[in-house]
C-alpha positions in Angstrom: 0.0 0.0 0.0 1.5 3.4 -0.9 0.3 7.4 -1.2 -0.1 9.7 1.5 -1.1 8.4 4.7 -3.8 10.7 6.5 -4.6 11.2 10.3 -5.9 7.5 11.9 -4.5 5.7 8.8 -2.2 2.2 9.2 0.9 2.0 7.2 3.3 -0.9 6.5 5.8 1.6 5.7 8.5 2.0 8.8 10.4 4.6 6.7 7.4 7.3 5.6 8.4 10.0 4.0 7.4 13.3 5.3 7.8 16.4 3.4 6.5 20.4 3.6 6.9 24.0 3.3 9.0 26.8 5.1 10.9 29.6 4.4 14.1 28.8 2.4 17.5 28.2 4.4 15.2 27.6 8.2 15.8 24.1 10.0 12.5 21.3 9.9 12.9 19.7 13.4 11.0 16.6 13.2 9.2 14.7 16.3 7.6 12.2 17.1 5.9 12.7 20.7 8.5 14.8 22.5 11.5 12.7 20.7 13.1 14.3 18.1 13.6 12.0 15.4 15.2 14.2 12.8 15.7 17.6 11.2 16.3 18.8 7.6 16.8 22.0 5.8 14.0 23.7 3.8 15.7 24.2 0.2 15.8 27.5 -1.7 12.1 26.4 -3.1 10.8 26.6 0.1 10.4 23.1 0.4 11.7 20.3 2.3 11.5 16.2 2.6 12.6 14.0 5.2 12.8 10.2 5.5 14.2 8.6 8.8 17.1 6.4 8.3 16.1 4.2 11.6 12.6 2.7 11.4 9.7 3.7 13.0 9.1 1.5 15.4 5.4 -0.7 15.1 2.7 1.1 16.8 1.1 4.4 17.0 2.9 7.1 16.0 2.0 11.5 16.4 4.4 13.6 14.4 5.0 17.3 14.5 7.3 19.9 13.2 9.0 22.7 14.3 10.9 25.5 11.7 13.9 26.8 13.3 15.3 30.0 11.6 18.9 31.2 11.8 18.8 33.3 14.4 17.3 30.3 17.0 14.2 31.3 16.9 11.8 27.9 16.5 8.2 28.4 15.7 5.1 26.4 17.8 4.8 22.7 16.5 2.3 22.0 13.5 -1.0 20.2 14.6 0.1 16.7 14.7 -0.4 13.3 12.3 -1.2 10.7 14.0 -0.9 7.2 12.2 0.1 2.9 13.5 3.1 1.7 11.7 2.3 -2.0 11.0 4.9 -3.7 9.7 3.7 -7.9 10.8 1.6 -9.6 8.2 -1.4 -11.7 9.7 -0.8 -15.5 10.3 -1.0 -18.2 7.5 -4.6 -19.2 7.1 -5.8 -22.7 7.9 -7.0 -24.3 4.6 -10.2 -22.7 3.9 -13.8 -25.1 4.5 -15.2 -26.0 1.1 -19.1 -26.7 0.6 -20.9 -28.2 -2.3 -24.6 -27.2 -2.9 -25.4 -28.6 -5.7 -26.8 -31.8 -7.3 -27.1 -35.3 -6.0 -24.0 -35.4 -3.5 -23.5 -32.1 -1.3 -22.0 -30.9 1.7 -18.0 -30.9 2.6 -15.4 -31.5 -0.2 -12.4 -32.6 1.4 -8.9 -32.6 0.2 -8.5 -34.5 -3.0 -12.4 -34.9 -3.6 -14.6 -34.8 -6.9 -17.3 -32.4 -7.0 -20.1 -31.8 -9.2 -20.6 -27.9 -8.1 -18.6 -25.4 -9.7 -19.0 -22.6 -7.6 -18.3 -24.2 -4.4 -18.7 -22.1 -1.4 -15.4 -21.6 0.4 -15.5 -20.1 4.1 -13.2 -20.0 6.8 -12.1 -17.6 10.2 -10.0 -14.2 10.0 -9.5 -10.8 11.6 -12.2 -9.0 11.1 -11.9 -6.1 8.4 -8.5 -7.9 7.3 -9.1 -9.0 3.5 -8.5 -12.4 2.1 -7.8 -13.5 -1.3 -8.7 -16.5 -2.7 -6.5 -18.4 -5.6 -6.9 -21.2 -7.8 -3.6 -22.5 -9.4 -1.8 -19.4 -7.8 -4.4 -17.0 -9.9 -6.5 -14.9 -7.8 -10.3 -15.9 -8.5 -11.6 -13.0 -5.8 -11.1 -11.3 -2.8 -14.0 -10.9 0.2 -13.6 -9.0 3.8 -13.9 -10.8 7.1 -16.6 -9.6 8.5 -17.2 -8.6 12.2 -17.7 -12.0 13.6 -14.4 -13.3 12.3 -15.7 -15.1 9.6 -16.0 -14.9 5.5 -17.4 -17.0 2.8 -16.9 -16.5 -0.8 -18.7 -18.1 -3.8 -17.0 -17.8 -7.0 -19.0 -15.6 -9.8 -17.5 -17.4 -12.8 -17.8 -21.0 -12.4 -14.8 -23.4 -12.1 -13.5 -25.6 -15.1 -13.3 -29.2 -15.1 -10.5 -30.5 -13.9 -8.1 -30.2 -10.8 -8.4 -27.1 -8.6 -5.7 -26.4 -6.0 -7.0 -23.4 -3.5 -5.2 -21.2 -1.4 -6.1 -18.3 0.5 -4.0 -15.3 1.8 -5.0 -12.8 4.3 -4.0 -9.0 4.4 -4.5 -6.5 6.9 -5.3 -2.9 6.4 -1.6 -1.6 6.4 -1.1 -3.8 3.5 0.8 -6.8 4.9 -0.4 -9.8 3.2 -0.2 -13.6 4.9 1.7 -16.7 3.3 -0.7 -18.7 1.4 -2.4 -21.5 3.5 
């Protein structure tokens, strides 16, 4: 996940860039709570970028800045941006539940069955708003939420093809990190 992150958001990125305005030639002191975590000069454009060169460390993070002229004189911090660095992707799903519906024989499919439905309904247990991805063959076939209870179910829109089907299912979380297949 990439672009600006806003107040509240979750990032992946431990290394955001941050970057502004001031007058040319003043010092950007950079904090995060009352540590200062960096500083950079405002270029003759009267405009400045910073990236820290340690990570940020996971959690929640509330930046200001400060611009220090010359002569000492430092101005009152900006409002800050508040924002969680999250850098730990979610835990491997289990092997997702697979239902059949349809015709004579229906309920379960397990590992290495035939079936005669070709839009099986797959389900199984995440964090809830975390989005998980479903793949056949290592090609995504869709993608559903996991909804407040912990749980998601997806039925295919285009049906299956004959033959053998090998599903996975990843999960990501909001800052972007995305599971190992189960």
């Amino acid at each position: 996940t990439t672009g600006t992150i806003k107040p509240g958001d979750v990032t992946d990125d431990a290394t955001p860039t941050f970057n502004g305005g001031g007058e040319p030639g003043d010092t950007i002191i950079i904090r995060d709570g009352d540590d200062i975590i960096g500083s950079t000069v405002v270029d003759e454009d009267g405009k400045w970028e910073w990236t820290p060169e340690t990570k940020l460390e996971d959690g929640d993070h509330s930046i200001t800045v400060t611009e220090k002229d010359p002569a000492g004189n430092e101005s009152d911090p900006s409002d800050p941006i508040t924002f969680e660095v999250d850098t730990i992707p979610p835990a491997k799903p289990a092997i997702p539940a697979v239902t059949d519906d349809v015709g004579d024989k229906t309920g379960t499919i397990a590992n290495g069955d035939t079936t005669d439905d070709t839009t099986p309904t797959f389900s199984g247990e995440g964090t809830a708003g975390d989005v998980i991805k479903i793949l056949d063959n290592d090609k995504v076939i869709g993608t559903v939420t996991v909804g407040e209870d912990g749980t998601w179910t997806f039925t295919p829109e285009t049906p299956l093809a004959q033959g053998d089907h090998s599903i996975t299912v990843t999960e990501k979380d909001p800052a972007g990190n995305e599971s190992d297949p189960s």
